[in-house]
N, C-alpha and C positions, 0 to 999 in steps of 0.2 A: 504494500500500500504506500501510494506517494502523499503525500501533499505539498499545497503551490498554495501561496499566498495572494489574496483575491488582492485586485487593483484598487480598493478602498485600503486594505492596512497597508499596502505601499505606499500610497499618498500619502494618508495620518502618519507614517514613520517618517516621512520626507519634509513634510509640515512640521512637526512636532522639534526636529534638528532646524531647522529655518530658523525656530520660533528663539532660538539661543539653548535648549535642551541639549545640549553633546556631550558624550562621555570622554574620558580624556585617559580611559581605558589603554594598555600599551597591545593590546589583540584587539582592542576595537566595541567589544561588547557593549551593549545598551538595552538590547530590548531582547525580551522571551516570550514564546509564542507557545499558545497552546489549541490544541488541534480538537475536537468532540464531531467525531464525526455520525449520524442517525442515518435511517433510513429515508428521511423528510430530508433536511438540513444540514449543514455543515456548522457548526459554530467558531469561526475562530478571533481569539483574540490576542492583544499584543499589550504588553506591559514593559513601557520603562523604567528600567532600575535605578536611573535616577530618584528621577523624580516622584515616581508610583503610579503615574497617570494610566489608565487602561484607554483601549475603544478594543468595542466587539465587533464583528461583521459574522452574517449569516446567508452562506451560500448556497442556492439550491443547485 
């Protein structure tokens, strides 16, 4: 089983670095992604370990 990150948590992660959020990490790390995936839906979301901010997306 794969998953690919839908083009909403790409943006919100791209947004979110813009916004002055950057981790200053020496591998880069910022955000963690977690996958739920149903029979309906996909749920995934992205949390910076900055700062703690979440957003979800739900892909069918």
């Amino acid at each position: 089983m794969t998953f690919e990150t839908s083009k909403r948590i790409d943006n919100w992660c791209k947004r979110h670095q813009e916004n002055g959020c950057v981790s200053h990490a020496t591998a880069g790390e910022q955000f963690v992604y977690k996958f739920l995936p149903s029979g309906i839906v996909e749920c995934q979301t992205v949390k910076c370990l900055c700062c703690g901010k979440e957003f979800t997306d739900y892909v069918e």
